[in-house]
GUSE-98683 format. One record per residue (C-alpha): residue number from 1; x, y, z. Coordinates in steps of 0.5 Angstrom, whole numbers. Layout:
REM GUSE-98683
(NUM,(X,Y,Z));
...
This chain:
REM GUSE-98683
(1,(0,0,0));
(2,(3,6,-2));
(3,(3,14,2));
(4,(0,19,-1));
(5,(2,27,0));
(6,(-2,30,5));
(7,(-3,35,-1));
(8,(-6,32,-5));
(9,(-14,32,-5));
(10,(-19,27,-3));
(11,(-20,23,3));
(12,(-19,16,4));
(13,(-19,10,9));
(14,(-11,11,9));
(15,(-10,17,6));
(16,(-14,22,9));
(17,(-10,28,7));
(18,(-12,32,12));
(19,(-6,35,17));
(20,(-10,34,24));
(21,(-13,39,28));
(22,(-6,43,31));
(23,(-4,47,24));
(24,(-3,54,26));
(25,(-6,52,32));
(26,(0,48,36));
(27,(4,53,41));
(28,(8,54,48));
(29,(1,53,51));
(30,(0,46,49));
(31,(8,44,52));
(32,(5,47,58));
(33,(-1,42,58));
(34,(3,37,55));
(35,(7,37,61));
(36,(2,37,67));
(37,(-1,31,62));
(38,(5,27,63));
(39,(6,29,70));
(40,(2,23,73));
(41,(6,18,68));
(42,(13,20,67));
(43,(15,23,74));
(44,(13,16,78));
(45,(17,12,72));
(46,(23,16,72));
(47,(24,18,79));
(48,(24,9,80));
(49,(28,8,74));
(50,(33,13,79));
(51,(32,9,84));
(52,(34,2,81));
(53,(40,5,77));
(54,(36,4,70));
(55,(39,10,66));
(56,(37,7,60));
(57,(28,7,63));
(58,(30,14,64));
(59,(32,16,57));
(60,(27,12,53));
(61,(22,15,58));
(62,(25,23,56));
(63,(24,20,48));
(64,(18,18,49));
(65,(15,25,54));
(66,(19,29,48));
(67,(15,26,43));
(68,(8,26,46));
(69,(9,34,47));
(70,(12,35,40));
(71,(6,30,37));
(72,(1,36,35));
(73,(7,39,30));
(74,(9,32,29));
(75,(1,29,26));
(76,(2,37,23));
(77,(7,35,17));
(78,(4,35,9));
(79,(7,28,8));
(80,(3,23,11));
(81,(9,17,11));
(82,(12,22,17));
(83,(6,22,20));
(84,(6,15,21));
(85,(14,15,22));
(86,(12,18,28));
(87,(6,14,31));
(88,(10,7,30));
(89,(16,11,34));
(90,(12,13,39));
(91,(8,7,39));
(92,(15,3,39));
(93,(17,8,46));
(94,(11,5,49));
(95,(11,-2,48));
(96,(18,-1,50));
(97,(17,1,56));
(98,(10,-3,58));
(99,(13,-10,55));
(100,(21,-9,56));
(101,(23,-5,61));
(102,(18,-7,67));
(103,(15,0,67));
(104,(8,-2,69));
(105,(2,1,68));
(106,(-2,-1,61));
(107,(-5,6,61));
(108,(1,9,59));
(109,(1,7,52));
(110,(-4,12,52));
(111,(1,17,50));
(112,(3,14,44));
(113,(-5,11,42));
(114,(-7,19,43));
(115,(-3,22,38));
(116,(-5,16,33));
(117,(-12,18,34));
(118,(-11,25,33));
(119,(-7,25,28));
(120,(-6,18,23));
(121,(-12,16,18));
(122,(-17,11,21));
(123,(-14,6,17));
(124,(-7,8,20));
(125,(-11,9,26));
(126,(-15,1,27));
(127,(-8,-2,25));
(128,(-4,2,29));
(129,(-8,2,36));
(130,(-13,-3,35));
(131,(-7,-7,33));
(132,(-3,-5,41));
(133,(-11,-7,44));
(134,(-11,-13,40));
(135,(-4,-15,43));
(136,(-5,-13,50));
(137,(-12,-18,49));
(138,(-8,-24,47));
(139,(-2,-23,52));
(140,(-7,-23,58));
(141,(-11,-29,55));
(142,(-5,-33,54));
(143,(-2,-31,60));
(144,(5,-28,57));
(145,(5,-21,61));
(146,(7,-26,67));
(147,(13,-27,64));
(148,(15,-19,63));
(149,(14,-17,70));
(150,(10,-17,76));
(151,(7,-10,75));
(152,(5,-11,68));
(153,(-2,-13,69));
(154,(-8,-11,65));
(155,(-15,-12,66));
(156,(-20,-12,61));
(157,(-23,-7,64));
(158,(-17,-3,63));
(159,(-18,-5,55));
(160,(-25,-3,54));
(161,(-22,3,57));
(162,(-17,5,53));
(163,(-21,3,46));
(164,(-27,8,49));
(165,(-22,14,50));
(166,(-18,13,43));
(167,(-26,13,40));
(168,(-27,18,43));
(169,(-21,23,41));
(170,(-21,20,35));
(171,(-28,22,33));
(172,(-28,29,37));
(173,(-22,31,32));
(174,(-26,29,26));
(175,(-31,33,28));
(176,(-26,39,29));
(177,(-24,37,22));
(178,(-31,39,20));
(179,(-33,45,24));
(180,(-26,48,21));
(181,(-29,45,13));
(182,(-36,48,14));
(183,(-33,54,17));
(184,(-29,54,11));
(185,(-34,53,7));
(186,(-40,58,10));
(187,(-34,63,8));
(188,(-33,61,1));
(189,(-41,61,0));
(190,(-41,69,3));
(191,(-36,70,-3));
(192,(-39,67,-8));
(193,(-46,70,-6));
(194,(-43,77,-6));
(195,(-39,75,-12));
(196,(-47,74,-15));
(197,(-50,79,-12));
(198,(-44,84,-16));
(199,(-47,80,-23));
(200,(-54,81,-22));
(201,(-54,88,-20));
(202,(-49,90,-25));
(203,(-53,86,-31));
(204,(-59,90,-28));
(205,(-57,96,-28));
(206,(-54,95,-36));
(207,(-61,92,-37));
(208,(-64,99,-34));
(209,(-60,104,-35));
(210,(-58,102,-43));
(211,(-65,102,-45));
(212,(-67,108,-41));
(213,(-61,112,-43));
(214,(-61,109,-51));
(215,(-68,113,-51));
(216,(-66,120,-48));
(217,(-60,120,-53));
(218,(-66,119,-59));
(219,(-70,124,-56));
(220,(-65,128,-53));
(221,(-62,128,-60));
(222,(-69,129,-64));
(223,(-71,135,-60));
(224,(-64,138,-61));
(225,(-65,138,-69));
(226,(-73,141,-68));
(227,(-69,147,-64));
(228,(-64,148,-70));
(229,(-69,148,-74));
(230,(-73,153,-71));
(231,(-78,148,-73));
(232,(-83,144,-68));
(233,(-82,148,-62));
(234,(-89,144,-59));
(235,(-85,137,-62));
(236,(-79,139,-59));
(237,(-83,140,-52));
(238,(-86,135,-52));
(239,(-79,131,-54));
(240,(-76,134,-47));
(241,(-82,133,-43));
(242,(-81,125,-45));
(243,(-73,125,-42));
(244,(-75,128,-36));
(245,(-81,122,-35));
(246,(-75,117,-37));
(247,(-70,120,-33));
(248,(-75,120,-28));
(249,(-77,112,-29));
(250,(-69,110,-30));
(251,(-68,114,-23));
(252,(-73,109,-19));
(253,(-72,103,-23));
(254,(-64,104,-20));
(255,(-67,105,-14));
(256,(-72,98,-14));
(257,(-65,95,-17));
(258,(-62,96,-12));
(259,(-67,94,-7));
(260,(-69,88,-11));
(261,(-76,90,-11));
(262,(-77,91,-19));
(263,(-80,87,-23));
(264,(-79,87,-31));
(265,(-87,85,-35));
(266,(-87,83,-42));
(267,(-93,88,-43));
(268,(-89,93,-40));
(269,(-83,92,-44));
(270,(-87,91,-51));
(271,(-89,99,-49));
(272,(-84,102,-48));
(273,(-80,98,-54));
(274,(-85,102,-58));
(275,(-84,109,-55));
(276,(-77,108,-56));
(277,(-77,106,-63));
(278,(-82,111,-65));
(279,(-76,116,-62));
(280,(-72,113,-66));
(281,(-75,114,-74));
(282,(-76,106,-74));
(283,(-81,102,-75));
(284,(-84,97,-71));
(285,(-88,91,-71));
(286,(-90,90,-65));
(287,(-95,84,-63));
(288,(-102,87,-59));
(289,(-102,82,-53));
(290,(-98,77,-50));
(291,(-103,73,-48));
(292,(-99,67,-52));
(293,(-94,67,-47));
(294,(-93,62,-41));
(295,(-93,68,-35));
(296,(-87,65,-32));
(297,(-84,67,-38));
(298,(-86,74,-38));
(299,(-81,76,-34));
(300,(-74,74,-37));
(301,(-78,75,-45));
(302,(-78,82,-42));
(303,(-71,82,-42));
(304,(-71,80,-49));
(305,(-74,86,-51));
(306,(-70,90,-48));
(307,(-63,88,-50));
(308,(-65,87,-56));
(309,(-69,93,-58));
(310,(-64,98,-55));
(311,(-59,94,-59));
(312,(-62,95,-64));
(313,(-64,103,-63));
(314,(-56,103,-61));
(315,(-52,99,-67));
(316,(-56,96,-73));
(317,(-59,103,-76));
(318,(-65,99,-78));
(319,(-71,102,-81));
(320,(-76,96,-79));
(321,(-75,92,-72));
(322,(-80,86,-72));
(323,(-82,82,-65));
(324,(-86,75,-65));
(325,(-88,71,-59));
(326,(-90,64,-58));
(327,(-92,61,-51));
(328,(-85,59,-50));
(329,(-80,64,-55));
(330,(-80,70,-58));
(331,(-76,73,-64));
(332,(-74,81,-65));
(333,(-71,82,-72));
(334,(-69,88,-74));
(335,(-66,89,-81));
(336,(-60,93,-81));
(337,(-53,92,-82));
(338,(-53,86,-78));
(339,(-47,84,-73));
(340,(-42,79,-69));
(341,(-46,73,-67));
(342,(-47,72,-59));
(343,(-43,79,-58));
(344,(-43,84,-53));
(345,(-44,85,-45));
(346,(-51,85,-45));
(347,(-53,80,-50));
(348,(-48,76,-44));
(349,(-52,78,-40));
(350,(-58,76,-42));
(351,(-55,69,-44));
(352,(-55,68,-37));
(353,(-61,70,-34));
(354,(-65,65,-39));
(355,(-61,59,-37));
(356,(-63,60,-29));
(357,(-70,59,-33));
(358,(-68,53,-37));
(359,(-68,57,-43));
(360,(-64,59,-49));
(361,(-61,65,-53));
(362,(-59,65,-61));
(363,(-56,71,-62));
(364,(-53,73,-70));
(365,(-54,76,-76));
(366,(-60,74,-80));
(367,(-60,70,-87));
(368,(-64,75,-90));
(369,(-59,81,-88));
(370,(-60,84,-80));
(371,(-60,82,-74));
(372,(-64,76,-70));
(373,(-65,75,-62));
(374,(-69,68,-61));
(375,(-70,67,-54));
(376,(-73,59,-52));
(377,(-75,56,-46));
(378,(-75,48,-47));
Protein backbone atom coordinates (compact mmCIF):
# COMPACT_ATOMS: atom_id res chain seq x y z
CA UNK A 1 0.00 0.00 0.00
CA UNK A 2 1.60 3.12 -1.18
CA UNK A 3 1.58 6.91 0.93
CA UNK A 4 0.10 9.36 -0.53
CA UNK A 5 1.20 13.39 0.09
CA UNK A 6 -1.21 15.06 2.38
CA UNK A 7 -1.54 17.54 -0.50
CA UNK A 8 -3.00 16.01 -2.74
CA UNK A 9 -7.05 16.01 -2.52
CA UNK A 10 -9.54 13.38 -1.60
CA UNK A 11 -9.98 11.71 1.56
CA UNK A 12 -9.53 7.87 1.91
CA UNK A 13 -9.61 4.91 4.59
CA UNK A 14 -5.34 5.33 4.31
CA UNK A 15 -4.96 8.59 3.05
CA UNK A 16 -7.13 11.09 4.60
CA UNK A 17 -5.06 13.95 3.37
CA UNK A 18 -5.98 16.16 6.20
CA UNK A 19 -3.01 17.46 8.39
CA UNK A 20 -5.01 16.97 11.94
CA UNK A 21 -6.36 19.54 13.82
CA UNK A 22 -3.13 21.43 15.29
CA UNK A 23 -1.92 23.33 11.86
CA UNK A 24 -1.49 26.86 13.01
CA UNK A 25 -2.78 25.88 16.09
CA UNK A 26 -0.04 24.17 18.05
CA UNK A 27 2.06 26.32 20.55
CA UNK A 28 4.13 26.87 24.17
CA UNK A 29 0.59 26.36 25.61
CA UNK A 30 0.20 22.86 24.67
CA UNK A 31 3.86 22.02 25.85
CA UNK A 32 2.59 23.35 29.24
CA UNK A 33 -0.58 21.04 28.91
CA UNK A 34 1.29 18.63 27.72
CA UNK A 35 3.67 18.72 30.61
CA UNK A 36 0.77 18.73 33.32
CA UNK A 37 -0.65 15.51 31.20
CA UNK A 38 2.69 13.72 31.37
CA UNK A 39 3.16 14.34 35.07
CA UNK A 40 1.16 11.68 36.50
CA UNK A 41 3.06 9.23 34.16
CA UNK A 42 6.34 9.91 33.73
CA UNK A 43 7.41 11.31 37.06
CA UNK A 44 6.31 8.13 38.89
CA UNK A 45 8.42 5.94 36.08
CA UNK A 46 11.65 8.23 35.95
CA UNK A 47 11.76 8.87 39.57
CA UNK A 48 11.89 4.46 39.80
CA UNK A 49 14.02 4.07 37.21
CA UNK A 50 16.67 6.36 39.28
CA UNK A 51 16.03 4.51 42.14
CA UNK A 52 16.80 1.08 40.63
CA UNK A 53 19.78 2.38 38.37
CA UNK A 54 17.98 2.13 35.19
CA UNK A 55 19.63 5.09 33.23
CA UNK A 56 18.50 3.47 29.86
CA UNK A 57 14.21 3.53 31.33
CA UNK A 58 15.18 7.16 32.09
CA UNK A 59 16.11 7.84 28.58
CA UNK A 60 13.55 6.10 26.66
CA UNK A 61 11.11 7.59 29.23
CA UNK A 62 12.33 11.74 27.97
CA UNK A 63 11.99 10.23 24.14
CA UNK A 64 9.00 8.84 24.71
CA UNK A 65 7.48 12.56 27.24
CA UNK A 66 9.58 14.54 24.21
CA UNK A 67 7.45 12.94 21.48
CA UNK A 68 4.00 13.18 23.25
CA UNK A 69 4.69 17.00 23.61
CA UNK A 70 5.99 17.39 19.93
CA UNK A 71 2.95 15.22 18.66
CA UNK A 72 0.64 18.18 17.49
CA UNK A 73 3.59 19.44 14.86
CA UNK A 74 4.53 15.86 14.35
CA UNK A 75 0.64 14.66 12.96
CA UNK A 76 0.77 18.36 11.31
CA UNK A 77 3.27 17.70 8.67
CA UNK A 78 1.82 17.48 4.57
CA UNK A 79 3.61 13.98 4.20
CA UNK A 80 1.37 11.29 5.27
CA UNK A 81 4.66 8.68 5.66
CA UNK A 82 6.01 11.22 8.48
CA UNK A 83 2.97 11.03 10.23
CA UNK A 84 3.11 7.44 10.41
CA UNK A 85 6.88 7.28 11.13
CA UNK A 86 6.00 8.97 13.96
CA UNK A 87 2.95 7.00 15.54
CA UNK A 88 5.06 3.56 15.11
CA UNK A 89 8.21 5.40 16.81
CA UNK A 90 5.88 6.53 19.57
CA UNK A 91 3.84 3.52 19.52
CA UNK A 92 7.39 1.63 19.55
CA UNK A 93 8.72 3.80 22.85
CA UNK A 94 5.50 2.44 24.59
CA UNK A 95 5.69 -1.06 24.02
CA UNK A 96 8.92 -0.59 24.82
CA UNK A 97 8.59 0.68 28.20
CA UNK A 98 5.12 -1.54 29.21
CA UNK A 99 6.66 -4.78 27.53
CA UNK A 100 10.60 -4.27 27.88
CA UNK A 101 11.30 -2.36 30.66
CA UNK A 102 8.83 -3.42 33.35
CA UNK A 103 7.25 -0.07 33.73
CA UNK A 104 3.90 -1.14 34.72
CA UNK A 105 0.76 0.58 33.97
CA UNK A 106 -1.14 -0.32 30.47
CA UNK A 107 -2.48 3.15 30.56
CA UNK A 108 0.73 4.37 29.26
CA UNK A 109 0.34 3.35 25.96
CA UNK A 110 -2.24 5.82 25.82
CA UNK A 111 0.35 8.37 25.24
CA UNK A 112 1.40 6.83 21.93
CA UNK A 113 -2.31 5.32 21.14
CA UNK A 114 -3.65 9.50 21.42
CA UNK A 115 -1.40 11.09 19.06
CA UNK A 116 -2.29 7.88 16.48
CA UNK A 117 -6.03 8.79 16.92
CA UNK A 118 -5.73 12.27 16.37
CA UNK A 119 -3.30 12.56 13.78
CA UNK A 120 -3.03 8.95 11.30
CA UNK A 121 -5.98 8.12 8.91
CA UNK A 122 -8.40 5.69 10.30
CA UNK A 123 -6.99 2.77 8.46
CA UNK A 124 -3.69 3.76 10.20
CA UNK A 125 -5.47 4.45 13.21
CA UNK A 126 -7.34 0.73 13.27
CA UNK A 127 -3.79 -1.10 12.30
CA UNK A 128 -1.81 0.86 14.72
CA UNK A 129 -4.20 1.17 17.75
CA UNK A 130 -6.57 -1.45 17.27
CA UNK A 131 -3.39 -3.58 16.51
CA UNK A 132 -1.66 -2.69 20.46
CA UNK A 133 -5.39 -3.32 22.11
CA UNK A 134 -5.51 -6.50 20.23
CA UNK A 135 -2.16 -7.75 21.27
CA UNK A 136 -2.58 -6.71 25.05
CA UNK A 137 -6.04 -8.88 24.59
CA UNK A 138 -4.03 -12.02 23.59
CA UNK A 139 -1.03 -11.35 25.97
CA UNK A 140 -3.55 -11.52 28.91
CA UNK A 141 -5.41 -14.34 27.44
CA UNK A 142 -2.33 -16.33 26.85
CA UNK A 143 -1.13 -15.60 30.06
CA UNK A 144 2.52 -13.86 28.36
CA UNK A 145 2.50 -10.63 30.67
CA UNK A 146 3.26 -12.92 33.69
CA UNK A 147 6.42 -13.44 31.87
CA UNK A 148 7.26 -9.51 31.27
CA UNK A 149 7.08 -8.56 35.02
CA UNK A 150 5.19 -8.45 37.99
CA UNK A 151 3.66 -5.14 37.71
CA UNK A 152 2.62 -5.72 34.00
CA UNK A 153 -0.93 -6.43 34.66
CA UNK A 154 -3.97 -5.68 32.69
CA UNK A 155 -7.70 -6.06 32.86
CA UNK A 156 -10.08 -5.97 30.41
CA UNK A 157 -11.60 -3.35 31.87
CA UNK A 158 -8.71 -1.36 31.27
CA UNK A 159 -9.17 -2.39 27.39
CA UNK A 160 -12.51 -1.44 27.20
CA UNK A 161 -11.23 1.50 28.75
CA UNK A 162 -8.32 2.38 26.41
CA UNK A 163 -10.39 1.64 23.25
CA UNK A 164 -13.41 3.80 24.51
CA UNK A 165 -10.92 6.89 24.91
CA UNK A 166 -9.21 6.49 21.65
CA UNK A 167 -12.76 6.36 20.09
CA UNK A 168 -13.75 9.14 21.53
CA UNK A 169 -10.60 11.34 20.64
CA UNK A 170 -10.70 9.97 17.29
CA UNK A 171 -13.98 10.97 16.35
CA UNK A 172 -13.80 14.57 18.37
CA UNK A 173 -11.16 15.34 16.11
CA UNK A 174 -13.20 14.33 12.85
CA UNK A 175 -15.68 16.50 14.12
CA UNK A 176 -12.87 19.65 14.45
CA UNK A 177 -11.88 18.75 11.16
CA UNK A 178 -15.73 19.35 9.98
CA UNK A 179 -16.25 22.67 12.09
CA UNK A 180 -13.24 24.15 10.33
CA UNK A 181 -14.46 22.49 6.53
CA UNK A 182 -17.81 23.83 7.24
CA UNK A 183 -16.64 27.17 8.36
CA UNK A 184 -14.34 27.18 5.39
CA UNK A 185 -17.22 26.35 3.47
CA UNK A 186 -19.79 28.77 5.05
CA UNK A 187 -17.00 31.65 3.94
CA UNK A 188 -16.60 30.69 0.28
CA UNK A 189 -20.70 30.46 0.21
CA UNK A 190 -20.42 34.38 1.53
CA UNK A 191 -17.89 35.04 -1.33
CA UNK A 192 -19.64 33.57 -4.01
CA UNK A 193 -23.23 35.14 -2.92
CA UNK A 194 -21.64 38.62 -3.13
CA UNK A 195 -19.72 37.47 -6.25
CA UNK A 196 -23.60 36.87 -7.72
CA UNK A 197 -24.96 39.48 -6.16
CA UNK A 198 -22.25 41.78 -7.78
CA UNK A 199 -23.26 40.17 -11.32
CA UNK A 200 -26.99 40.45 -10.78
CA UNK A 201 -26.88 44.22 -10.13
CA UNK A 202 -24.51 44.76 -12.74
CA UNK A 203 -26.54 42.86 -15.34
CA UNK A 204 -29.64 45.04 -14.24
CA UNK A 205 -28.26 48.12 -14.19
CA UNK A 206 -27.12 47.44 -17.96
CA UNK A 207 -30.55 46.06 -18.75
CA UNK A 208 -32.15 49.44 -17.19
CA UNK A 209 -30.16 51.88 -17.49
CA UNK A 210 -29.22 50.81 -21.45
CA UNK A 211 -32.67 51.13 -22.53
CA UNK A 212 -33.43 53.83 -20.62
CA UNK A 213 -30.32 55.81 -21.56
CA UNK A 214 -30.50 54.73 -25.52
CA UNK A 215 -33.96 56.50 -25.33
CA UNK A 216 -32.90 59.94 -23.85
CA UNK A 217 -30.03 60.21 -26.40
CA UNK A 218 -32.84 59.43 -29.32
CA UNK A 219 -35.15 61.96 -27.93
CA UNK A 220 -32.60 64.01 -26.60
CA UNK A 221 -31.19 64.14 -29.80
CA UNK A 222 -34.68 64.47 -32.05
CA UNK A 223 -35.63 67.72 -29.76
CA UNK A 224 -31.80 69.20 -30.26
CA UNK A 225 -32.57 68.85 -34.29
CA UNK A 226 -36.52 70.29 -33.89
CA UNK A 227 -34.43 73.62 -31.94
CA UNK A 228 -32.15 73.93 -34.87
CA UNK A 229 -34.26 73.89 -37.20
CA UNK A 230 -36.61 76.58 -35.68
CA UNK A 231 -39.21 74.20 -36.56
CA UNK A 232 -41.60 72.12 -34.18
CA UNK A 233 -41.19 73.77 -31.01
CA UNK A 234 -44.48 72.19 -29.44
CA UNK A 235 -42.38 68.51 -30.76
CA UNK A 236 -39.37 69.27 -29.27
CA UNK A 237 -41.31 70.23 -25.84
CA UNK A 238 -42.79 67.32 -25.96
CA UNK A 239 -39.54 65.35 -26.90
CA UNK A 240 -37.91 67.05 -23.69
CA UNK A 241 -40.89 66.32 -21.57
CA UNK A 242 -40.47 62.44 -22.32
CA UNK A 243 -36.46 62.50 -21.11
CA UNK A 244 -37.36 64.20 -17.95
CA UNK A 245 -40.37 61.22 -17.70
CA UNK A 246 -37.55 58.46 -18.54
CA UNK A 247 -34.89 59.82 -16.58
CA UNK A 248 -37.39 60.20 -13.77
CA UNK A 249 -38.60 56.08 -14.55
CA UNK A 250 -34.29 55.15 -14.89
CA UNK A 251 -33.84 56.79 -11.48
CA UNK A 252 -36.51 54.39 -9.69
CA UNK A 253 -35.96 51.42 -11.60
CA UNK A 254 -31.99 51.89 -10.10
CA UNK A 255 -33.38 52.40 -7.04
CA UNK A 256 -36.07 49.04 -6.99
CA UNK A 257 -32.57 47.40 -8.62
CA UNK A 258 -30.80 47.98 -5.87
CA UNK A 259 -33.36 46.75 -3.36
CA UNK A 260 -34.42 44.01 -5.63
CA UNK A 261 -38.02 45.21 -5.67
CA UNK A 262 -38.47 45.64 -9.35
CA UNK A 263 -40.07 43.66 -11.63
CA UNK A 264 -39.56 43.62 -15.68
CA UNK A 265 -43.28 42.63 -17.39
CA UNK A 266 -43.60 41.66 -21.14
CA UNK A 267 -46.28 43.84 -21.71
CA UNK A 268 -44.68 46.75 -20.07
CA UNK A 269 -41.32 46.01 -22.12
CA UNK A 270 -43.57 45.67 -25.42
CA UNK A 271 -44.75 49.64 -24.42
CA UNK A 272 -41.80 51.10 -24.11
CA UNK A 273 -39.87 49.17 -27.08
CA UNK A 274 -42.51 50.80 -29.18
CA UNK A 275 -41.95 54.42 -27.51
CA UNK A 276 -38.62 54.09 -27.89
CA UNK A 277 -38.50 53.06 -31.35
CA UNK A 278 -40.86 55.54 -32.65
CA UNK A 279 -38.10 57.92 -31.13
CA UNK A 280 -35.78 56.59 -33.15
CA UNK A 281 -37.75 56.94 -36.83
CA UNK A 282 -37.77 52.78 -37.02
CA UNK A 283 -40.60 51.08 -37.48
CA UNK A 284 -41.98 48.71 -35.28
CA UNK A 285 -44.02 45.64 -35.66
CA UNK A 286 -44.88 44.78 -32.32
CA UNK A 287 -47.29 41.94 -31.36
CA UNK A 288 -50.85 43.27 -29.74
CA UNK A 289 -51.25 40.90 -26.72
CA UNK A 290 -48.90 38.69 -24.91
CA UNK A 291 -51.36 36.42 -23.85
CA UNK A 292 -49.70 33.35 -25.77
CA UNK A 293 -46.81 33.55 -23.59
CA UNK A 294 -46.64 31.17 -20.43
CA UNK A 295 -46.67 33.97 -17.42
CA UNK A 296 -43.67 32.71 -16.09
CA UNK A 297 -41.95 33.64 -18.81
CA UNK A 298 -43.03 37.24 -19.01
CA UNK A 299 -40.65 38.23 -17.16
CA UNK A 300 -37.08 36.93 -18.43
CA UNK A 301 -38.78 37.52 -22.33
CA UNK A 302 -39.07 41.04 -21.12
CA UNK A 303 -35.61 41.25 -20.82
CA UNK A 304 -35.31 40.23 -24.41
CA UNK A 305 -36.95 42.94 -25.53
CA UNK A 306 -35.21 45.18 -23.86
CA UNK A 307 -31.69 44.22 -24.91
CA UNK A 308 -32.66 43.46 -28.12
CA UNK A 309 -34.62 46.52 -28.88
CA UNK A 310 -31.91 48.94 -27.38
CA UNK A 311 -29.33 47.10 -29.60
CA UNK A 312 -31.03 47.71 -32.16
CA UNK A 313 -31.82 51.62 -31.48
CA UNK A 314 -27.97 51.55 -30.54
CA UNK A 315 -25.82 49.32 -33.46
CA UNK A 316 -28.19 48.14 -36.63
CA UNK A 317 -29.60 51.46 -38.22
CA UNK A 318 -32.67 49.67 -39.14
CA UNK A 319 -35.64 50.90 -40.73
CA UNK A 320 -38.04 47.81 -39.43
CA UNK A 321 -37.59 45.84 -35.82
CA UNK A 322 -40.12 43.02 -35.84
CA UNK A 323 -41.14 41.04 -32.69
CA UNK A 324 -42.94 37.59 -32.41
CA UNK A 325 -44.15 35.74 -29.61
CA UNK A 326 -45.11 32.02 -29.13
CA UNK A 327 -46.16 30.25 -25.65
CA UNK A 328 -42.29 29.47 -25.15
CA UNK A 329 -40.16 31.76 -27.41
CA UNK A 330 -39.80 34.98 -28.97
CA UNK A 331 -38.00 36.27 -31.81
CA UNK A 332 -36.86 40.31 -32.56
CA UNK A 333 -35.50 40.95 -35.79
CA UNK A 334 -34.30 44.05 -37.22
CA UNK A 335 -33.19 44.54 -40.74
CA UNK A 336 -30.09 46.54 -40.35
CA UNK A 337 -26.68 45.79 -40.78
CA UNK A 338 -26.49 43.04 -38.78
CA UNK A 339 -23.42 42.22 -36.61
CA UNK A 340 -21.17 39.30 -34.52
CA UNK A 341 -22.95 36.37 -33.58
CA UNK A 342 -23.37 36.24 -29.64
CA UNK A 343 -21.30 39.29 -29.14
CA UNK A 344 -21.53 42.21 -26.39
CA UNK A 345 -21.86 42.35 -22.55
CA UNK A 346 -25.59 42.67 -22.68
CA UNK A 347 -26.32 39.75 -25.16
CA UNK A 348 -23.94 37.82 -22.12
CA UNK A 349 -25.81 38.96 -19.78
CA UNK A 350 -29.16 37.94 -21.22
CA UNK A 351 -27.72 34.72 -22.02
CA UNK A 352 -27.37 34.24 -18.51
CA UNK A 353 -30.61 35.12 -17.20
CA UNK A 354 -32.44 32.54 -19.59
CA UNK A 355 -30.28 29.28 -18.54
CA UNK A 356 -31.50 29.97 -14.74
CA UNK A 357 -34.81 29.66 -16.67
CA UNK A 358 -33.83 26.38 -18.33
CA UNK A 359 -33.81 28.32 -21.73
CA UNK A 360 -31.78 29.32 -24.43
CA UNK A 361 -30.47 32.31 -26.53
CA UNK A 362 -29.71 32.31 -30.42
CA UNK A 363 -27.97 35.57 -31.18
CA UNK A 364 -26.68 36.55 -34.96
CA UNK A 365 -27.06 37.80 -38.19
CA UNK A 366 -30.16 36.92 -39.90
CA UNK A 367 -30.24 35.08 -43.56
CA UNK A 368 -31.81 37.45 -45.17
CA UNK A 369 -29.50 40.41 -43.77
CA UNK A 370 -30.11 42.00 -40.21
CA UNK A 371 -29.98 40.92 -37.22
CA UNK A 372 -32.08 38.22 -35.22
CA UNK A 373 -32.30 37.55 -31.20
CA UNK A 374 -34.31 34.05 -30.73
CA UNK A 375 -35.22 33.35 -26.78
CA UNK A 376 -36.56 29.62 -26.19
CA UNK A 377 -37.50 27.79 -23.16
CA UNK A 378 -37.73 23.98 -23.29
Amino acid sequence: MALQSANEPGEGWWDDHSTGPFVGRASRRWVLLGLGVLAPFAIPVTVDAVGRGSWATVAVVAAYAACYLAFPWAVSVPDLRRRVAFGAVILALGWTLFAVLDTGGVYGLLYAMIPIAMGLPRAWMIVLDGGTLLALGVLEALGALDLIGETTTIAYSDLWAMFGITVALFFMVRLIRTVRSLRRANATIAALAVDAERERLARDLHDILGHSLTTITVKAGAARRLLETGRGEARAIEEIRDVEALSRSALADVRATVSEYRTVTLAGELAGARAALRAADIDADLPRAVDDVAPALHAVFGYVVREAVTNAIRHSQAATVTIRLGPDWITVTDDGRGGARGAGTGLRGLAERLAAAGGTLDAGPAPGGGFTVRAEVA
